[in-house]
C-alpha positions as CSV (number, residue, x, y, z in Angstrom):
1,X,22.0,-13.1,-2.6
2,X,19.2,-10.6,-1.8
3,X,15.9,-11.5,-1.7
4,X,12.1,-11.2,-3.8
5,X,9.5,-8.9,-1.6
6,X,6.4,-10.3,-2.7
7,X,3.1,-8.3,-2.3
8,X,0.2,-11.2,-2.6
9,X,-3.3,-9.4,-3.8
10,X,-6.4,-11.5,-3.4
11,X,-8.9,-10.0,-5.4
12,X,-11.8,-11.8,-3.6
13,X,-11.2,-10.7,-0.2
14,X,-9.0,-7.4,-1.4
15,X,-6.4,-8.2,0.9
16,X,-3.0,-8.0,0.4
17,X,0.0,-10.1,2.7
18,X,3.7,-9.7,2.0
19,X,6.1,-13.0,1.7
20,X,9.5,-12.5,1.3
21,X,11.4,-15.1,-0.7
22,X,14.9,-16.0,-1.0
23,X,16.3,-15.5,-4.8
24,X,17.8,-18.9,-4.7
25,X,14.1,-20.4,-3.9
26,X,12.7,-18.3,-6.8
27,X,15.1,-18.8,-9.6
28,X,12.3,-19.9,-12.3
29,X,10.4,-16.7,-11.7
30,X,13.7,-15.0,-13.7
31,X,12.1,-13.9,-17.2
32,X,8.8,-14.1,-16.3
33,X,7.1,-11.4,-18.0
34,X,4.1,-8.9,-16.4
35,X,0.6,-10.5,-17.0
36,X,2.3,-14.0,-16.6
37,X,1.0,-16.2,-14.5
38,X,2.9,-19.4,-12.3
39,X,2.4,-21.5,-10.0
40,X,3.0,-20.4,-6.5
41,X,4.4,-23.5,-5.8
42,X,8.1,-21.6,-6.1
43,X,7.8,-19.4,-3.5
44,X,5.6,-21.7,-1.1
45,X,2.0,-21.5,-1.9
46,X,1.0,-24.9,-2.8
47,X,-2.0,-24.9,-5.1
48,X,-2.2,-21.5,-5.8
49,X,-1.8,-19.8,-9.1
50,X,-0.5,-16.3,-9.3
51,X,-0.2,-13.8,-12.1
52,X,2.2,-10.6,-12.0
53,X,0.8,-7.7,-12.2
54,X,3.9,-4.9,-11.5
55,X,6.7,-4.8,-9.2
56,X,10.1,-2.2,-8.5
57,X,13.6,-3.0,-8.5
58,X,16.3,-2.4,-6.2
59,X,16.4,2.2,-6.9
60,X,12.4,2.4,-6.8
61,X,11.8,2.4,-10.3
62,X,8.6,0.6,-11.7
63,X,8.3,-1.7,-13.9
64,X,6.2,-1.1,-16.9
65,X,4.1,-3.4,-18.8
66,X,5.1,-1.6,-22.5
67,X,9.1,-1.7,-22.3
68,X,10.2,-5.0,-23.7
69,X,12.9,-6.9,-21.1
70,X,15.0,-6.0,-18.4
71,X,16.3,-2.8,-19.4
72,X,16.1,0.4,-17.4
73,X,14.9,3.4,-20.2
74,X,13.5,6.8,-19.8
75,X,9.9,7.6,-21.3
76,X,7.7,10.2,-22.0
77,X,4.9,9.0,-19.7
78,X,1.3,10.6,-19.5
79,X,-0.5,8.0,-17.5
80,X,0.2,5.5,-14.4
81,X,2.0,3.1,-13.9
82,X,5.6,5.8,-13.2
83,X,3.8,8.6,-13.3
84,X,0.7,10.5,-11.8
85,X,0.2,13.4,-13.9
86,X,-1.4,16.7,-11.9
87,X,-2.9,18.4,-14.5
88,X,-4.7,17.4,-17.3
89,X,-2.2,16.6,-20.7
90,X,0.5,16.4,-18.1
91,X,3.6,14.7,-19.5
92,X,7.5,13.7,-18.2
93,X,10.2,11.7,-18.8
94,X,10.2,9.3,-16.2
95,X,13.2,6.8,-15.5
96,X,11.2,2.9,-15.7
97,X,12.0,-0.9,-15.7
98,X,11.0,-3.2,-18.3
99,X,8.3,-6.2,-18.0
100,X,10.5,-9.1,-16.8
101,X,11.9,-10.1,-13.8
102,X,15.3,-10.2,-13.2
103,X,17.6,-10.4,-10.4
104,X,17.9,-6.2,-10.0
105,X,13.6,-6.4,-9.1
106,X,13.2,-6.2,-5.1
107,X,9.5,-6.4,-5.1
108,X,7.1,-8.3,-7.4
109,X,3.4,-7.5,-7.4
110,X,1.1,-10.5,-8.1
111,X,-2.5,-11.3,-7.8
112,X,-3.9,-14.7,-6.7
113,X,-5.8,-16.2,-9.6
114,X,-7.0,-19.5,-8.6
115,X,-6.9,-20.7,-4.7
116,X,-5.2,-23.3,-2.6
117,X,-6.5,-26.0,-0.5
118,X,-5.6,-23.5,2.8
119,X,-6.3,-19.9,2.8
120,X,-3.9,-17.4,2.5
121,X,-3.2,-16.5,6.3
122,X,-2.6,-19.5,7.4
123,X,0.4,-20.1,5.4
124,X,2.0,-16.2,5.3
125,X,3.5,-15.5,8.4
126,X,1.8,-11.8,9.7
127,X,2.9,-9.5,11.4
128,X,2.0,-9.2,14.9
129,X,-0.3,-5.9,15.6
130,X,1.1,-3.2,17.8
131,X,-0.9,-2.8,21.0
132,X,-2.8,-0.2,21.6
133,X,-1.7,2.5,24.5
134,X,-4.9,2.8,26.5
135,X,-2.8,3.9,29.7
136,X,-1.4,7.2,27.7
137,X,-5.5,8.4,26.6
138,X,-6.3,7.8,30.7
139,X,-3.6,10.3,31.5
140,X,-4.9,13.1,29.2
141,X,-7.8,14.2,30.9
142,X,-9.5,17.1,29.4
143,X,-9.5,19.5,31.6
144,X,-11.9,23.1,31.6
145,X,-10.4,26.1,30.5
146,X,-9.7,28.7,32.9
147,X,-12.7,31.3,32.3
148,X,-14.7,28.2,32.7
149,X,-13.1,27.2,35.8
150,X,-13.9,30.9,37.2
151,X,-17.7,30.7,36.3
152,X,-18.3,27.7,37.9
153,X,-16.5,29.0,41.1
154,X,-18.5,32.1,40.7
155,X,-22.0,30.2,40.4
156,X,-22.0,32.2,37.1
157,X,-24.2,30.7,34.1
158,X,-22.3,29.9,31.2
159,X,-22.4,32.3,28.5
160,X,-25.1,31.6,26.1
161,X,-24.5,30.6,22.7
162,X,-24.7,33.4,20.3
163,X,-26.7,33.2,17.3
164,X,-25.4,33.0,13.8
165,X,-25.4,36.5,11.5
166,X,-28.3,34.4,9.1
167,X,-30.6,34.2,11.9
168,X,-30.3,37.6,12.8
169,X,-31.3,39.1,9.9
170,X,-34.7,37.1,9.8
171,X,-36.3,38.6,12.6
């Protein structure tokens, strides 16, 4: 059985952390509309409550808050969410999900709406950052360009900077 991606927005701190949840774990989630809200209990954040705010399914496609169910359709959309329209009146028929979960929906979008005992990051494993290469920017040394390289061989003074056409024209 595949899996829930959950992407966990907390509005106070405007982070977000990812939790992925076995299916099997989040059975009562199934049917749960947009704009819902459960405990986060189900997929293992005791004493949070959580309320869904979007989510894709398993092709990409968005779900949208106006299609009643589980149903794939295609809509004339003008506005977000499934479309970004580029010019103004902009409008296309866009393949969308409906509101509710169901077992197709790979990642669910939620928002935490009342906190835990323990924050956040202390109970969603994170991804360890990737170090930094410091050795690599050592290496690449800038180095002067030839004509440079020449005048200070030479003992020549660098070319003076030339004034810009405005300033020119005032004198």
């Amino acid at each position: 059985m595949a899996s829930f991606k959950f992407v966990i927005s907390e509005p106070l701190t405007r982070k977000s952390y990812q939790l992925e949840v076995d299916q099997a774990k989040a059975v009562g989630l199934l049917g749960k509309k947009i704009g819902e809200e459960f405990n986060g209990d189900l997929i293992g954040l005791n004493g949070y409550t959580l309320q869904i705010t979007g989510g894709t399914d398993k092709d990409g496609f968005p779900m949208h808050p106006q299609v009643p169910g589980q149903v794939k359709k295609k809509l004339l959309l003008s506005t977000p969410p499934g479309f970004h329209p580029t010019k103004k009146g902009e409008r296309r028929r866009k393949l969308i999900r409906g509101n509710a979960l169901s077992a197709d929906i790979m990642q669910v979008n939620v928002k935490v709406t009342k906190k835990g005992e323990k924050p956040i990051e202390q109970i969603v494993p994170q991804k360890p950052k990737p170090e930094k290469k410091e050795e690599a920017k050592e290496e690449k040394k800038v180095e002067p360009k030839k004509e440079e390289q020449k005048e200070i061989k030479e003992g020549a003074k660098p070319k003076a900077e030339e004034k810009t056409g405005g300033e020119q024209n005032k004198k």
